[in-house]
N, C-alpha and C positions, 0 to 999 in steps of 0.2 A: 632352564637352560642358561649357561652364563654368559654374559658377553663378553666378545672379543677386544684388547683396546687395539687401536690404530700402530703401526709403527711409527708416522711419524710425528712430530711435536704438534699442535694445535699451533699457528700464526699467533704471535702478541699483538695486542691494541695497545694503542698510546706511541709515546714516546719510543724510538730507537737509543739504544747506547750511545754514548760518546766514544769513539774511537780518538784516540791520545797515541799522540808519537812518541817514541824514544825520549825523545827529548823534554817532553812537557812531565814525565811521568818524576816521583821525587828519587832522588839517590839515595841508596841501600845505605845504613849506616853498616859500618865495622863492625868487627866480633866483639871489640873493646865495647865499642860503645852502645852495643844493642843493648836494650829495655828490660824487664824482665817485673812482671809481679810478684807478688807475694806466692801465689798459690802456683803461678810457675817453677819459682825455685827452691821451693816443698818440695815437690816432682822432682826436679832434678837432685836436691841432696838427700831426697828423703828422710822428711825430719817434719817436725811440726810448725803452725805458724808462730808460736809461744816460745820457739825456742829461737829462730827467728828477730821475732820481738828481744826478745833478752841480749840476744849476741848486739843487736844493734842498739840498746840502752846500756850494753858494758862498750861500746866505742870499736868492736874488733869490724864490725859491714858497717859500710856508708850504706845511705839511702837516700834514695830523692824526693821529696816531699812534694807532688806534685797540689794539691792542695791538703785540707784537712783529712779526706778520706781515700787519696787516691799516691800510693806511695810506691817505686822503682827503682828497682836496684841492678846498677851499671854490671854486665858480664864480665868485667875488667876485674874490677872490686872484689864479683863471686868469686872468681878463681883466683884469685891474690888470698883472701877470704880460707876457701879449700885448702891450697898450698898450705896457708900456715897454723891446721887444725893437721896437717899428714904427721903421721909418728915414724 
């Protein structure tokens, strides 16, 4: 026979959330200036990260070198970027 589960949630132990105002929470950046990784903007051009890699070692995308292994590139740049690969 199987068992039924409960509808409603189980009570948490510990700790409750912090509930943040308005106010304390941080401000959304811009379109310009959103983040964007590597394997994000594959996705969106659909392209590989090799190629990627190449365009930004011939100087056409900036990128932001967050340290050695952690690199971003500005939605601004992308689409300046795009614009200037349209035929």
């Amino acid at each position: 026979m199987a068992q039924t589960i409960p509808d409603s949630q189980p009570k948490r132990r510990g700790r409750s959330k912090l509930k943040l105002s308005a106010s304390l929470l941080p401000v959304a950046p811009s379109d310009e200036e959103r983040l964007l990784t590597k394997r994000e903007l594959c996705e969106f051009a659909r392209c590989s990260p090799k190629y990627i890699e190449l365009e930004v070692k011939a100087g056409h995308l900036r990128v932001l070198k967050m340290s050695l292994n952690m690199a971003r590139y500005r939605w601004g740049d992308v689409k300046r970027w795009l614009e200037s690969k349209a035929v």
